[in-house]
C-alpha positions in Angstrom: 268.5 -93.0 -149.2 268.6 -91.0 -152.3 267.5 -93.2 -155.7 269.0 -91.5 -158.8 268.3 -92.6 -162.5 270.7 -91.3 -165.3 271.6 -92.8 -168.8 274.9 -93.8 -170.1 276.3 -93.0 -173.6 274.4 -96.3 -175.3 271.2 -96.4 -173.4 272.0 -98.8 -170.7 270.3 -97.7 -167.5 272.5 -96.5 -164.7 271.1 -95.9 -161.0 272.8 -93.9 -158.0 272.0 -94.8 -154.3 273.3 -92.8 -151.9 273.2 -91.8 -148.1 273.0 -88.1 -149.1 270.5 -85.9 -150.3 272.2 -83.5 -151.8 274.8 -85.5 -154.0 274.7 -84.2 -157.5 274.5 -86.6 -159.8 274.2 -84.5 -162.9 277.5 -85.5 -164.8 276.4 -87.1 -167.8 278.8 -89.9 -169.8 280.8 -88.3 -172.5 282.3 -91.3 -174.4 281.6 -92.5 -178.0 280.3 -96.3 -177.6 279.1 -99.3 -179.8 275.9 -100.3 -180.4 274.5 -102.3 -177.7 275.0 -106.3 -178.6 271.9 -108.2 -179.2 270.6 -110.5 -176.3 272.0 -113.9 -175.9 270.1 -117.2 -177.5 268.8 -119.9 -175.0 269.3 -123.5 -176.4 267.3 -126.1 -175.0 269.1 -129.3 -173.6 266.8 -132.3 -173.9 269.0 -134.5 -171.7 269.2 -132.3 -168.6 266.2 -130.1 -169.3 268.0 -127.2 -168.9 268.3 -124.4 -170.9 271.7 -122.7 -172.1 272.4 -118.8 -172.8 274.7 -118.8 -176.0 276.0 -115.1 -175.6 279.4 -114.6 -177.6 279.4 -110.9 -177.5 280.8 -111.5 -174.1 284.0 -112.7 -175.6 285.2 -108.9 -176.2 283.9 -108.1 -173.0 286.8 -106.3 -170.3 289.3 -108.6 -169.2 291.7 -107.4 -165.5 292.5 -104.1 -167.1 295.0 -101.8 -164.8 294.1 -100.2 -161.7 294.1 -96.6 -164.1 291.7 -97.8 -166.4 289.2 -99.6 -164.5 285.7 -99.2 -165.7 284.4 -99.6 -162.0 285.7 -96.7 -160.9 284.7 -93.4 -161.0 285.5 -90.9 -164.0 287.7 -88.0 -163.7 288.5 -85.0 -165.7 291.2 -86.9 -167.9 289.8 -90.8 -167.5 286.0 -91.8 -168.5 284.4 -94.6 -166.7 281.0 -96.2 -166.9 280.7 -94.1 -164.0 280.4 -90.3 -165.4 280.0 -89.2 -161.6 283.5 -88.6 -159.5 282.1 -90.2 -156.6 279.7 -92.3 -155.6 278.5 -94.4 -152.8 276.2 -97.4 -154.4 275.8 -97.9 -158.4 273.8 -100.2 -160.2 273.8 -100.0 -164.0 273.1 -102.8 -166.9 275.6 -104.7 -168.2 277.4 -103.8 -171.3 278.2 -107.5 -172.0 274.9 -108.6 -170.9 274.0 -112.9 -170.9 270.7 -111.9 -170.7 269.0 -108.4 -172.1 265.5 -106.9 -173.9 267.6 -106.2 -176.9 266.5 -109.2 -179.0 267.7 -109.7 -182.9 267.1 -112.9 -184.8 267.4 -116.6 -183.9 267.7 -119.6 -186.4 266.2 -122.9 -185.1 269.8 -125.1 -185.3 268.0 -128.9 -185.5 268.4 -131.8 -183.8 266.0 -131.9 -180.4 267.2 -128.3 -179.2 264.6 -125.4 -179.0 266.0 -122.2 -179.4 264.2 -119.1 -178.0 266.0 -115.0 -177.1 267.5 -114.7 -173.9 265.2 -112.3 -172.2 265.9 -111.0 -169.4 268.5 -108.1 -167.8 271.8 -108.5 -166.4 273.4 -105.5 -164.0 276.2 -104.7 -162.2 276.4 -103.1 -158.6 279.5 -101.2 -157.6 279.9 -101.6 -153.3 281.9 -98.2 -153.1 283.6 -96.3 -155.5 287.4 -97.2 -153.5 289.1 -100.0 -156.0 291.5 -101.3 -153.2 288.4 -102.3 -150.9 286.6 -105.1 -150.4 282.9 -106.0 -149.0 284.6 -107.0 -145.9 285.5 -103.4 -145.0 282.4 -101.8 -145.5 280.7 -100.3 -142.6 277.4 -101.3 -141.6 276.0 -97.9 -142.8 277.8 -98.9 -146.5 275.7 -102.8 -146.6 272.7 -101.3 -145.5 272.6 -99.5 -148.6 273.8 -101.9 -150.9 270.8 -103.9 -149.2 268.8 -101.1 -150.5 269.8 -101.5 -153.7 269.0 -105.1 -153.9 265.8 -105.4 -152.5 265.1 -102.1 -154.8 266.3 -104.5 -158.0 264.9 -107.6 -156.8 261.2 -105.9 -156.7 261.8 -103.7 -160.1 263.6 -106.9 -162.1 260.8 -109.3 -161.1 258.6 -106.8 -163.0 260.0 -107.2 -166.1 258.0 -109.4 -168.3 259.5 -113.0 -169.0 261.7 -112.7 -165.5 261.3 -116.0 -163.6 264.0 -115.9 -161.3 266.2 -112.9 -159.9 269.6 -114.4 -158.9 272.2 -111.7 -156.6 275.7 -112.9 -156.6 279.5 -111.5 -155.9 282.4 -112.9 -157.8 285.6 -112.6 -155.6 289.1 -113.5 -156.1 291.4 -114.2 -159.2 290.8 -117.9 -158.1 287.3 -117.9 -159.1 287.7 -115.9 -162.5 286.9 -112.5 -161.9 287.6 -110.2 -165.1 287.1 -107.0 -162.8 289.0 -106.5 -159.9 287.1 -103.5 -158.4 284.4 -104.5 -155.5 281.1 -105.1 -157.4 278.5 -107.6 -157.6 276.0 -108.8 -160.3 272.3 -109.6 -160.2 270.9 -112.2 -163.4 267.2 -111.3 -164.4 266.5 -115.0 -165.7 264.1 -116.0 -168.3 263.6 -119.6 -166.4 263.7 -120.8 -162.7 267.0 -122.5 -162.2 268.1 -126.0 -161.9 269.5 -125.3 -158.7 266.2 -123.8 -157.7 263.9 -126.4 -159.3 265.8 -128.9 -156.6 265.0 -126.7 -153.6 261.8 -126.0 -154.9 261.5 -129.9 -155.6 262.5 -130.6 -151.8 260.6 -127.9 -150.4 257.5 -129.5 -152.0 258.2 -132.9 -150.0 258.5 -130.8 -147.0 257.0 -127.5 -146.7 258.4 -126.6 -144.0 261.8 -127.6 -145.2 264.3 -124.3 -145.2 263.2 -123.1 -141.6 263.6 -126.8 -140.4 267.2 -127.2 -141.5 267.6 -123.7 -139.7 266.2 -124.8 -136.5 268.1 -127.9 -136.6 271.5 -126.4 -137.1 270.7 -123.9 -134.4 269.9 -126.7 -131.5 273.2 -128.7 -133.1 275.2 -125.6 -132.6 278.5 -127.2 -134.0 278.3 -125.9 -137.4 277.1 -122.4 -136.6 279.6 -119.8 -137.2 278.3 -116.7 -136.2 274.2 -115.7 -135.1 272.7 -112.7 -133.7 268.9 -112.1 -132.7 267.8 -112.1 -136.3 270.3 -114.1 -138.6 272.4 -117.6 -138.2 275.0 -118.4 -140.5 276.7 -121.5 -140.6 278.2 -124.5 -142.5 275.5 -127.1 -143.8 276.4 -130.8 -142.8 276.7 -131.8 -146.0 278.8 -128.9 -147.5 280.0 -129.0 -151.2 282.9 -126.8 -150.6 285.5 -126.6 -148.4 284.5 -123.6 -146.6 280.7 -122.9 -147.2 278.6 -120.5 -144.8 274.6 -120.2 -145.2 273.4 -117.2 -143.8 269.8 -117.5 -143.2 267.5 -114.8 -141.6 265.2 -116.5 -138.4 262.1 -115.2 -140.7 261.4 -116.7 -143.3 260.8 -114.6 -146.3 260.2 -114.9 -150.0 263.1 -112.4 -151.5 265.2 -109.6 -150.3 262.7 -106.8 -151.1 260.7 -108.6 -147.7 263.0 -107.9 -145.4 262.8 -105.3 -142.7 264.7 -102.4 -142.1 265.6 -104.2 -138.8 266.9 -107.2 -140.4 268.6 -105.5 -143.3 270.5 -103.7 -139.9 271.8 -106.9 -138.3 272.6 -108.9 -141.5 275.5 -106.2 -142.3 277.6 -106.4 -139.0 277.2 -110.9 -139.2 278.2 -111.0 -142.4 280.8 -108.7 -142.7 282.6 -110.9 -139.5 282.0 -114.1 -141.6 283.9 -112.8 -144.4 286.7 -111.2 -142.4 287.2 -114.8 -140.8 287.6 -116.2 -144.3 290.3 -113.8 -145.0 291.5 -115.0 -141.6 291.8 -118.6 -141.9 295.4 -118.4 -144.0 296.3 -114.4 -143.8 294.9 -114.1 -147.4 291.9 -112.9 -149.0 290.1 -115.5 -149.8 288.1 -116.3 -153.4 284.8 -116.9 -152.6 280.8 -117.1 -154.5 278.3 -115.2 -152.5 274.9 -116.0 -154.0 271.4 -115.0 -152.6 268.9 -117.8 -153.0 265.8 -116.0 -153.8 261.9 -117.1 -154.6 260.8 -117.3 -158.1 258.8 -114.1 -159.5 255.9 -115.8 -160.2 256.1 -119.5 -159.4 256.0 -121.6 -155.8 257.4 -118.3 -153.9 255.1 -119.7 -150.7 258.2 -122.5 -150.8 260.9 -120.0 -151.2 263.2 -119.5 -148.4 265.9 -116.3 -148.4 269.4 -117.7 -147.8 272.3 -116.3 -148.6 275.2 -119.1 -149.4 279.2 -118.1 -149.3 281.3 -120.6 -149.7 285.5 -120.8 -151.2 287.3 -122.8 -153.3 290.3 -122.6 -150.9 291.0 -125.9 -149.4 294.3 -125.0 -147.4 297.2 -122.5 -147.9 298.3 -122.5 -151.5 295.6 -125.4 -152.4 292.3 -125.2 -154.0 289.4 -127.0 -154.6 289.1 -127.6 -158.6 286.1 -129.2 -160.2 287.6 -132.2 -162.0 285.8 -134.8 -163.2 283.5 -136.6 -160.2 282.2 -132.9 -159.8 282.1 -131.3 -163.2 281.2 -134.6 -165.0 278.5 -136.2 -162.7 278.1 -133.2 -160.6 279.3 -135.6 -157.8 281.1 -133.6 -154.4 283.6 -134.8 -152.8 284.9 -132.5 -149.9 288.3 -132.6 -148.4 287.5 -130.6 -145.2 285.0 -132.0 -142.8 282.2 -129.5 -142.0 282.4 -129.4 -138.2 286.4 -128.7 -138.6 285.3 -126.1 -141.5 283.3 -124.7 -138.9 285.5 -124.4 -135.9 288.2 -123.1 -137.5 285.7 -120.0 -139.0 284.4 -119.1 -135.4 288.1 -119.2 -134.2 288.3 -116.1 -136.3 284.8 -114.6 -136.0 285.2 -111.0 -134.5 283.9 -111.4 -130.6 
C-alpha cells in the first residue's frame, strides 16, 4: 500500500491509499474556497448526561447534487472536485462540514444547567473507489482490504489526537436513511466523549467481562441466527434485534479496535461481508438503505472491555415498507420490531452467495 498526504485549497488534510507504487498523486486543488467553519459547541444535557454537538455550519453543507457535479468524484480538466487527482483508489480527507474539528472560535455559556465546552475532535470522509455508480457491495476483496487499511490507519492516528475519546467508523447508505451524497463513501467521528451507546456496552461488559466473546460463542452453538461465518469471522442477527434486518459481524478474536487486526483477518472479513450485503440487496431486488457502524474501544478508557464488532442493520421492513422511528422508539428509545430475528435470519442466508 502506498500512503499519500496532500493538502486541499483550505487546509483540510487529504490522504491517498493506493495498491500502486507508482500512482502520482501530485495534482494539487485549484479552486477558490471559504474559510474553514469553526468547530461545533457541545451542550451538556443534565437529564440524559449526554452531550450535544451544536454545529449549524452544516446547514449549507452539499445536499444530492447531480451525478456531474459530485464532490466525491474525481476532478477533471473542466470539473474540480475535492478530489484534485483523476483517479484514485482509496481517499480519506477531513470534512468540509465538519461536527467535530480543531478549529475552535468562541463559546458563550447559554444558562440554565447546560455546560458548554468546543467540539474537539475531527470528522473525515473516506471515498471506497473513485466509480459513482458503485457500491461497497461490488468491491473486490483486493478494494476492502485496502479501505481496511485506511481505517485501521485512521483509527491509530485519530486516537492520537488530544481530547479523542472515542473513534466511531460508519457508512451511510440509501436515500432512505438520509444520505446527502450519493457517491460510495464512508465517515469516521473523532469524538470528544465516549458514547452513550458505548457507555452501555462498556456498562455491561463491566457486569461480565467476558461478555462480547460470550454472546459470540453462544450465537455460534445456536446457529439459527448466523448468517454467514468463515474461519475467522461470524456474522449474524442478535436475538434481540432493533431493526428489521440487523447483521453483527464479529471477528473470533477479540480485539480492541481495527488497527489490531491482522492482515489475515482484514483478508477474510472482505469476501463475508461483501456476501452479507449482496443478500440484503437480495431480499426484495433492491438496494437496500442500510447503517454500517464499527463498534470500536475507547482511546483511552476501559479498551480491556472493548470488543470489535461491526453492526449492519436496514430500515427496510418489506417491499416498499420501512421501519420509521415514531414515538415508542424516538421518544422512550423503546424497539419494537416487526420481523422476528430467526425469520430475519433465514431469509439472509437464503441469499448468501454459497
Amino acid at each position: 500500500m502506498k500512503r499519500t498526504i496532500t493538502h486541499l485549497a483550505d487546509g483540510r488534510e487529504l490522504i491517498y491509499f493506493d495498491q500502486r507504487d507508482d500512482a502520482d498523486r501530485s495534482a494539487i486543488d485549484r479552486r477558490t474556497l471559504d474559510p474553514r467553519p469553526v468547530a461545533s459547541e457541545l451542550r451538556y444535557d443534565p437529564l440524559t448526561e449526554e452531550w450535544i454537538a451544536i454545529a449549524g455550519h452544516r446547514q449549507t453543507r452539499t445536499f444530492l447534487p447531480p451525478a456531474d457535479e459530485c464532490p466525491l468524484c474525481p476532478s477533471t480538466d473542466t470539473r474540480l472536485s475535492e478530489i484534485p487527482a483523476h483517479d484514485y483508489d482509496v481517499v480519506v480527507f477531513e470534512n468540509r462540514f465538519p461536527s467535530f474539528s480543531g478549529n475552535f472560535g468562541t463559546y458563550e455559556e447559554v444558562g440554565g444547567l447546560s455546560e458548554v465546552r468546543p467540539g474537539v475532535g475531527r470528522c473525515e470522509v473516506v471515498c471506497f473507489t473513485s466509480d459513482h455508480d458503485s457500491s461497497f457491495s461490488r468491491l473486490s476483496d483486493a478494494q476492502v482490504e485496502l479501505v481496511m487499511e485506511a481505517w485501521a490507519d485512521r483509527t491509530a492516528e485519530l486516537s492520537g489526537i488530544e481530547g479523542v475519546e472515542q473513534v466511531f467508523i460508519f457508512e451511510n447508505r440509501g436515500a432512505e436513511i438520509g444520505i446527502t451524497l450519493p457517491h460510495p463513501h464512508g465517515q469516521i467521528y473523532a469524538y470528544p466523549y465516549i458514547t452513550p451507546r458505548t457507555r452501555l456496552h462498556l456498562a455491561a461488559a463491566e457486569k461480565r467481562p467476558t461478555l462480547f466473546a460470550d454472546v459470540l460463542a453462544a450465537e455460534r452453538a445456536a446457529g439459527t441466527r448466523v448468517v454467514a461465518s468463515n474461519d475467522l469471522w461470524t456474522a449474524f442477527v442478535p436475538a434481540a434485534a432493533r431493526w428489521p434486518f440487523e447483521v453483527h459481524v464479529y471477528p473470533h478474536r477479540q480485539v480492541p479496535d481495527l488497527a489490531a487486526l491482522s492482515e489475515a483477518e482484514r483478508a477474510a472479513f472482505a469476501p463475508l461481508y461483501t456476501s452479507v450485503l449482496r443478500a440484503l440487496d437480495g431480499l426484495f431486488g433492491v438496494a437496500m438503505p442500510y447503517i454500517a457502524a464499527w463498534h470500536q474501544a475507547p482511546v483511552r478508557q476501559r479498551r480491556e472491555l472493548g470488543y470489535l464488532h461491526l453492526e449492519l442493520f436496514s430500515i427496510r421492513r418489506a417491499p416498499g415498507k420501512l421501519k420509521y422511528l415514531a414515538g415508542s422508539e424516538s421518544a422512550m428509545g423503546a424497539f419494537v420490531n416487526d420481523v422476528l430475528p430467526e425469520e430475519a435470519a433465514r431469509m439472509l442466508r437464503s441469499q448468501v452467495d454459497h
